[in-house]
N, CA, C and O of each residue as an XYZ file, in Angstrom:
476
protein
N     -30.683    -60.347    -78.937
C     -31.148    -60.584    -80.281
C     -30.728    -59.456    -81.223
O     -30.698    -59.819    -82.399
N     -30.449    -58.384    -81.042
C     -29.801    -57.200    -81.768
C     -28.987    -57.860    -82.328
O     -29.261    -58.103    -83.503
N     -27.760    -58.393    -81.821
C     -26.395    -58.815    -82.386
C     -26.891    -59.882    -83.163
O     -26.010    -60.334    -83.895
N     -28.491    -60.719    -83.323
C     -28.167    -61.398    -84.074
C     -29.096    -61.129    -85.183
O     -29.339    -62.030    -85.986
N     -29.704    -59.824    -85.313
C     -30.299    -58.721    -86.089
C     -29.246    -58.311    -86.850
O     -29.256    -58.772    -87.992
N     -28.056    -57.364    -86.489
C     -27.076    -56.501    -87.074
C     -26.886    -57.738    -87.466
O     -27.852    -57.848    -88.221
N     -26.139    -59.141    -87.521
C     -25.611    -59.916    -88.147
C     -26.225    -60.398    -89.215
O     -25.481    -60.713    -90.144
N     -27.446    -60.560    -89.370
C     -28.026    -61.103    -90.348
C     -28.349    -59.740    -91.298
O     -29.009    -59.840    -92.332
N     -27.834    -58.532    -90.846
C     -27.593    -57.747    -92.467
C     -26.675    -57.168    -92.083
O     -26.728    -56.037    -92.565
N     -25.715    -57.302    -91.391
C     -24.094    -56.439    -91.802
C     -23.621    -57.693    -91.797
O     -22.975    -57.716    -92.844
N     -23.530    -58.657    -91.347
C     -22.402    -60.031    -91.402
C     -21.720    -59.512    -89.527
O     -21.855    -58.478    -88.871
N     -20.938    -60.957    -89.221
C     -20.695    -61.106    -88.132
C     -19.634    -59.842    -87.710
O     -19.412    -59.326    -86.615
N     -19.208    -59.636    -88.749
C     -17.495    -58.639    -88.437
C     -18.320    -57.495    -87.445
O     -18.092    -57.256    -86.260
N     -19.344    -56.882    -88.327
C     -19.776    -55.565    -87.947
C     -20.798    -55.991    -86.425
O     -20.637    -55.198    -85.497
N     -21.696    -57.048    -86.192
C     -21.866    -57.387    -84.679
C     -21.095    -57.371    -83.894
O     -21.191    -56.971    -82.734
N     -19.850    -57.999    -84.671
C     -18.395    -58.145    -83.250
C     -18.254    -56.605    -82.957
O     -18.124    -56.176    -81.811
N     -18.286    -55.882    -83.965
C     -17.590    -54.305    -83.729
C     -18.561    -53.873    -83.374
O     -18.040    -52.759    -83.305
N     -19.658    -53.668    -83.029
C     -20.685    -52.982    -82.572
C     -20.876    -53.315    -80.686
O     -20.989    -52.608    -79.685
N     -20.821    -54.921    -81.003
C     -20.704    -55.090    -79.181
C     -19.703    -55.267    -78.593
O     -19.930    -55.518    -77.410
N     -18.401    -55.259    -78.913
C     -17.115    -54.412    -78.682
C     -17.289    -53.102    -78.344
O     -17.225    -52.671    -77.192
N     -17.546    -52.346    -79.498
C     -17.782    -50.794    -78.464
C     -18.657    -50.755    -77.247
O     -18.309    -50.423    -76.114
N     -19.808    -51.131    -77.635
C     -20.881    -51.044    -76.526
C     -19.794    -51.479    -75.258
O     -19.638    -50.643    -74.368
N     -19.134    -52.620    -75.181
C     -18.556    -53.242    -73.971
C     -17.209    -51.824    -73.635
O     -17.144    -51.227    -72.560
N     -16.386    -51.588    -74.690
C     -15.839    -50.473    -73.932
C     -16.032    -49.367    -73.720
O     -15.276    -48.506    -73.270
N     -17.322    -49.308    -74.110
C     -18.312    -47.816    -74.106
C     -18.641    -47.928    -72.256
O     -18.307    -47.080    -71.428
N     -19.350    -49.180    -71.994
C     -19.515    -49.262    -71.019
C     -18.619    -49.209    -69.766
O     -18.991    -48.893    -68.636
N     -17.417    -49.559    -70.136
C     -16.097    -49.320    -68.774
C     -15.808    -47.980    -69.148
O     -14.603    -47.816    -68.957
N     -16.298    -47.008    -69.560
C     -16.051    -45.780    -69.655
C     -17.701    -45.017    -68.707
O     -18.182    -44.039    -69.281
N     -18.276    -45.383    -67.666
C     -18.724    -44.860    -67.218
C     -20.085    -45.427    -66.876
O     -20.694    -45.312    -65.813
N     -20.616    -46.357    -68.495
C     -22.029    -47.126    -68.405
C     -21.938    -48.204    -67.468
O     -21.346    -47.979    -66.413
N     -22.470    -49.438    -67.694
C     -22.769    -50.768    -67.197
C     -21.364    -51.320    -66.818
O     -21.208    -52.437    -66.325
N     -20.290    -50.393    -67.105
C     -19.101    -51.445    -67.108
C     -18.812    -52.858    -68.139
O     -19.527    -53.750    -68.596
N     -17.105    -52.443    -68.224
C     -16.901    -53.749    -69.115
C     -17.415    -55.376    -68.748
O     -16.821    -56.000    -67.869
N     -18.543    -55.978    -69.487
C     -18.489    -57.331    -69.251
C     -18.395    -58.319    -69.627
O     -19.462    -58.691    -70.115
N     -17.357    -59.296    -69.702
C     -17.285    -60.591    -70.355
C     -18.393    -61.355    -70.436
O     -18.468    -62.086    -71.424
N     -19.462    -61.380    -69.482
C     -21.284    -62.270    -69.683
C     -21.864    -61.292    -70.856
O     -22.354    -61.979    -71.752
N     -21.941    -60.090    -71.080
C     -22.541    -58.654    -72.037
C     -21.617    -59.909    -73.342
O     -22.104    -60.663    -74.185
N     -20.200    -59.635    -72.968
C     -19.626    -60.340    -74.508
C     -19.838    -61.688    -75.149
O     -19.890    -61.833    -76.371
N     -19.975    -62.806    -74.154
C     -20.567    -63.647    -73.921
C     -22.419    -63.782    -75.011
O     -22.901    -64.479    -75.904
N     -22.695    -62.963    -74.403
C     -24.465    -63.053    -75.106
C     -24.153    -62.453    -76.269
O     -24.772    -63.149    -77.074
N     -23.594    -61.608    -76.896
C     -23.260    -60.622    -77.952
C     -22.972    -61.871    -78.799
O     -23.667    -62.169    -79.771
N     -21.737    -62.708    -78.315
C     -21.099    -63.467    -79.280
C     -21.540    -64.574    -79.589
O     -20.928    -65.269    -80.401
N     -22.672    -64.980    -79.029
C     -23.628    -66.229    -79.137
C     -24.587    -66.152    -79.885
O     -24.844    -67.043    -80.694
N     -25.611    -64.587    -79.694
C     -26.359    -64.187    -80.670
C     -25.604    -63.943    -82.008
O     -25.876    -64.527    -83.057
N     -24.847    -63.224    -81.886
C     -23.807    -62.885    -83.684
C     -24.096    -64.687    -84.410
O     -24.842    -64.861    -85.375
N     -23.163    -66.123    -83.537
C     -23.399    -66.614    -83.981
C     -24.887    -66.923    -84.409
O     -25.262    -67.267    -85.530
N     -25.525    -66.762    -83.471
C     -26.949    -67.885    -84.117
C     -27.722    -66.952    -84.731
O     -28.915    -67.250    -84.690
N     -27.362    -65.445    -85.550
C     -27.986    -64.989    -86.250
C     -26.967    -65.100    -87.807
O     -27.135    -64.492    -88.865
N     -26.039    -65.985    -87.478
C     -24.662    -66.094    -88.756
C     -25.513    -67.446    -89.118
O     -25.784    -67.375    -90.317
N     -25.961    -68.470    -88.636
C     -26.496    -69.379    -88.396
C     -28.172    -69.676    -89.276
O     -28.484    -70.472    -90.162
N     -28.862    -68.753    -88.621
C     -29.760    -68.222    -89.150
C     -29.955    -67.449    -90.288
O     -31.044    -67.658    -90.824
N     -29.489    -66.903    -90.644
C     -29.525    -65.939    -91.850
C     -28.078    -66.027    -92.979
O     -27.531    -65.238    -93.748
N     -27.858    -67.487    -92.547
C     -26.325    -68.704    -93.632
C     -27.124    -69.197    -94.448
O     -28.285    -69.026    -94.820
N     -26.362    -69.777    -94.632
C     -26.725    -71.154    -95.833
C     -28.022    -71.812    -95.676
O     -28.539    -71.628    -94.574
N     -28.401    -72.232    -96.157
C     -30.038    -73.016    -96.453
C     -30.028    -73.643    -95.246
O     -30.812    -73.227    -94.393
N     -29.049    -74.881    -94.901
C     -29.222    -76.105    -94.626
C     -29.030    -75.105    -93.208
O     -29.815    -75.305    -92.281
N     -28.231    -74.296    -93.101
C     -28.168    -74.057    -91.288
C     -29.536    -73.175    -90.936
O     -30.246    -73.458    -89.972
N     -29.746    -72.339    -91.619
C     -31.098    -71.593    -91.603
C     -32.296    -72.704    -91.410
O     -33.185    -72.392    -90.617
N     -32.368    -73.686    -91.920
C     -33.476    -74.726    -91.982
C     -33.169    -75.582    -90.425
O     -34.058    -76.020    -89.696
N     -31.796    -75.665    -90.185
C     -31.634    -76.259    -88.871
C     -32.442    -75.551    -87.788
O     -33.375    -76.080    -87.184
N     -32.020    -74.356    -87.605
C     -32.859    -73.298    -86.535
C     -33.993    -73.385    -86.546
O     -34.517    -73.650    -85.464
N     -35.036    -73.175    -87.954
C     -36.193    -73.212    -87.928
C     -36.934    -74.703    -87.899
O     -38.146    -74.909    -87.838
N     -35.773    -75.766    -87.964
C     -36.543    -77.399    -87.798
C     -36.186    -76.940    -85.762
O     -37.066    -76.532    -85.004
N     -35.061    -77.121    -85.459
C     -34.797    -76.649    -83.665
C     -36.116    -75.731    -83.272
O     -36.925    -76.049    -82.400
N     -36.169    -74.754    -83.930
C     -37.107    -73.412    -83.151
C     -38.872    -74.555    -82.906
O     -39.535    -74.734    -81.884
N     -39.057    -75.021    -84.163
C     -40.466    -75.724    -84.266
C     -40.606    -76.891    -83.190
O     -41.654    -77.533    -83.118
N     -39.424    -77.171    -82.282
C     -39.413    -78.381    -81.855
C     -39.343    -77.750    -79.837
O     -39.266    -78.485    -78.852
N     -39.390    -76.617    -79.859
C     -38.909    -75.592    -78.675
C     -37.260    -75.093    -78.377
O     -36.516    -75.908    -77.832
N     -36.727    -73.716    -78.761
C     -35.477    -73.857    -77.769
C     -35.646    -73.341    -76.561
O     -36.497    -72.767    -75.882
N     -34.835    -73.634    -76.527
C     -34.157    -73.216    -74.726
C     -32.738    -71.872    -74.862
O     -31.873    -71.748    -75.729
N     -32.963    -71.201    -73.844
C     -31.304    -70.225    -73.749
C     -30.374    -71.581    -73.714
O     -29.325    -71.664    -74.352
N     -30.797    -72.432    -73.043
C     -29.266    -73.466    -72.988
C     -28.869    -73.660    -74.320
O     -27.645    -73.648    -74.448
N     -29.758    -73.904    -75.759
C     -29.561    -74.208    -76.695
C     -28.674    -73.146    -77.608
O     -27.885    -73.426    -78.510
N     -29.020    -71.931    -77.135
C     -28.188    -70.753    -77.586
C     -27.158    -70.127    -77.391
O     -26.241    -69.742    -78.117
N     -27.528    -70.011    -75.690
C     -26.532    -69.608    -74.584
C     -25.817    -70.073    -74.178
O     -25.969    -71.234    -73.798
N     -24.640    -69.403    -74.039
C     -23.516    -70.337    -73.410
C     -23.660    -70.177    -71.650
O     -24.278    -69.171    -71.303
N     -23.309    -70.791    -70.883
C     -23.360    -70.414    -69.025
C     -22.166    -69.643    -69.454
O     -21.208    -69.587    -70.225
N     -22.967    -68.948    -68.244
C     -22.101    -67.194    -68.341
C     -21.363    -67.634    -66.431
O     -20.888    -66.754    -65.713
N     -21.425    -68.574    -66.164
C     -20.798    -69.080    -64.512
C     -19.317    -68.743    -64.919
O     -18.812    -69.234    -65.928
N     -18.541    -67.746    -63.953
C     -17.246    -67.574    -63.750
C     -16.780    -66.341    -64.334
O     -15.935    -65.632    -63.787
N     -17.434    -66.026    -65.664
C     -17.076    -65.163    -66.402
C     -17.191    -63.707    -65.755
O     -18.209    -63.329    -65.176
N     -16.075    -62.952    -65.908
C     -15.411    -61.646    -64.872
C     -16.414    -60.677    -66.209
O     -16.673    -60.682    -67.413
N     -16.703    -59.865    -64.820
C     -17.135    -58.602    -65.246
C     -17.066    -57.271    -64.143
O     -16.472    -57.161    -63.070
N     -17.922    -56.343    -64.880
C     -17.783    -54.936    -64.060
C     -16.698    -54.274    -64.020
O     -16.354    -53.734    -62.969
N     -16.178    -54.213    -64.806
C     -14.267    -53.847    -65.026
C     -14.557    -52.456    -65.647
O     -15.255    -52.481    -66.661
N     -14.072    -51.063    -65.137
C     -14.122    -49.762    -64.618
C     -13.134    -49.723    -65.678
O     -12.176    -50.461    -65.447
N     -13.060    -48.899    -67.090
C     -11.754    -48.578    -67.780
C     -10.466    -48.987    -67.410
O      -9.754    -49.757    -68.055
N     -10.140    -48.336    -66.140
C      -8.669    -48.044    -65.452
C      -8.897    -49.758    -65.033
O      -7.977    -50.448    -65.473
N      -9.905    -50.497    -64.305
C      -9.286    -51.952    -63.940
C      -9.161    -52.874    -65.310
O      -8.315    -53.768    -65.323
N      -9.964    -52.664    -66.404
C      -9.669    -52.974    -67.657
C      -8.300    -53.549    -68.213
O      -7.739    -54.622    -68.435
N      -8.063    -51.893    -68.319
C      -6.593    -51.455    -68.556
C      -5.591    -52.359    -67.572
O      -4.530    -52.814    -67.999
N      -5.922    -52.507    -66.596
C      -4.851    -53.233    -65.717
C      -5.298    -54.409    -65.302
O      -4.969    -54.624    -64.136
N      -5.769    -55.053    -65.675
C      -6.223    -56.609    -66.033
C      -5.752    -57.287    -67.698
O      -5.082    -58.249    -68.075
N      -6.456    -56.277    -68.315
C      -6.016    -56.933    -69.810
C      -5.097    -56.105    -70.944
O      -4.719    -56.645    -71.984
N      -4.721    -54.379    -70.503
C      -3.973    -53.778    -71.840
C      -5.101    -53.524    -72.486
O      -5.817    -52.602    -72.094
N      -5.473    -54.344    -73.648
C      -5.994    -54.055    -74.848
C      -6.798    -55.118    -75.175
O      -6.939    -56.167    -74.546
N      -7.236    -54.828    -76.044
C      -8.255    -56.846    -76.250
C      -7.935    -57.266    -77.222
O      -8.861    -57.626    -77.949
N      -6.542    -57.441    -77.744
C      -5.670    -58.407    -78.441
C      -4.371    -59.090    -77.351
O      -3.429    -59.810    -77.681
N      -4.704    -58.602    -76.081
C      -3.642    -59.187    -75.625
C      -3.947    -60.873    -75.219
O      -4.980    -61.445    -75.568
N      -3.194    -61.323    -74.674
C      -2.799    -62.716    -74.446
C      -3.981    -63.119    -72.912
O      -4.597    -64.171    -72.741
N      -3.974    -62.129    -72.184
C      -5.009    -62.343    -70.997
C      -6.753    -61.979    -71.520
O      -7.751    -62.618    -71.186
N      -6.703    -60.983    -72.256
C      -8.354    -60.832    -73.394
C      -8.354    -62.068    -73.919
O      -9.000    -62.892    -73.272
N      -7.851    -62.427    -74.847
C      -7.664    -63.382    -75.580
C      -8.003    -64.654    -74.888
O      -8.995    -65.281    -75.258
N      -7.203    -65.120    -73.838
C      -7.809    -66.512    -72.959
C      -9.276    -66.428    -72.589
O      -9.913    -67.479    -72.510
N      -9.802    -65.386    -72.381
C     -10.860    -65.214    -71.794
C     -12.202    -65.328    -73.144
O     -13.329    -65.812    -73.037
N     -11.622    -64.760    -74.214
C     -12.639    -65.278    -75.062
C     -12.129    -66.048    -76.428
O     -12.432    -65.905    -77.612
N     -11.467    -66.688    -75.925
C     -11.219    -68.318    -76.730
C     -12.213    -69.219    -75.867
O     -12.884    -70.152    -76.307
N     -12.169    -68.655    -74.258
C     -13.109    -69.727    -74.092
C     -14.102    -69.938    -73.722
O     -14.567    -70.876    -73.073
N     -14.779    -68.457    -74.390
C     -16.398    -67.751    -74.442
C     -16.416    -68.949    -75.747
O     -16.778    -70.118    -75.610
N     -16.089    -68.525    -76.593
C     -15.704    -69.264    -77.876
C     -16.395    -70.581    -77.696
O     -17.550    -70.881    -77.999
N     -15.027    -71.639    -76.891
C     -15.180    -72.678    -76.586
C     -16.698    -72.974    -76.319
O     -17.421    -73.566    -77.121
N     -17.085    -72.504    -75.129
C     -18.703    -72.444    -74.495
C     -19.860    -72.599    -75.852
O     -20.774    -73.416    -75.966
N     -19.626    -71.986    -76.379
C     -20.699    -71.430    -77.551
C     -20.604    -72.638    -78.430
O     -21.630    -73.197    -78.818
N     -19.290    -73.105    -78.791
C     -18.908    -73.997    -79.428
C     -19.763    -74.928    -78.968
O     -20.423    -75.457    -79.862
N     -19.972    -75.300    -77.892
C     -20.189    -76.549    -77.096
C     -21.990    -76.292    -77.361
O     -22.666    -77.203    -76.882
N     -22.426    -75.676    -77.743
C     -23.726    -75.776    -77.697
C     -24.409    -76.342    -78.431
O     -23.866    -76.569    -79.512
N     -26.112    -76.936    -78.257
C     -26.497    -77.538    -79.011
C     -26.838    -76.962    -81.312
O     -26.846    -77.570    -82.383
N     -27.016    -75.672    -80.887
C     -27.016    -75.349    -82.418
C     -25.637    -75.045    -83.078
O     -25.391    -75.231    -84.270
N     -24.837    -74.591    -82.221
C     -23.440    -73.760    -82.821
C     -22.364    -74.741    -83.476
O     -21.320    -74.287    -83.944
């Protein structure tokens, strides 16, 4: 819920950049890099972009919230998604996180989120 705190007063850019570091903060020694960590980051960003948008999407959440959610409704399944990646296996799995192997991996965090009932 942080990421979807920072989003609803910095805007989504500055959530993405905040749990971006945290994630390569973490393959530098913490929790390790994780695509499920990026995963929840990028689900909350949305449903606090969602929440704290336009009338009609803000009113969606709070007609959804009054009716019960669920993590399924928010969350994307985090099943498959690679984690625990140590700087150095990082580095030699993906380069950088504009490359073409980062990139597949969260186009289809993306996708997931996409697929959900509020997003």
């Amino acid at each position: 819920m942080t990421s979807a705190a920072v989003t609803a007063q910095g805007g989504n850019t500055l959530s993405d950049l905040v749990g971006l570091f945290k994630k390569v903060s973490d393959s530098q020694g913490g929790s390790r890099f994780s695509f499920v960590d990026l995963a929840t980051d990028r689900a909350s960003t949305r449903f606090g972009d969602l929440a704290a948008g336009e009338r009609k999407s803000a009113q969606l959440i709070q007609q959804a919230a009054a009716k019960g959610l669920t993590d399924a409704d928010i969350m994307p399944s985090i099943n498959g998604l690679p984690e625990g990646f140590s700087a150095a296996a990082f580095a030699a799995a993906f380069q950088y996180t504009k490359s073409p192997a980062y990139r597949r991996i969260t186009d289809h965090i993306e996708q997931r989120i996409d697929a959900l009932l509020l997003m």
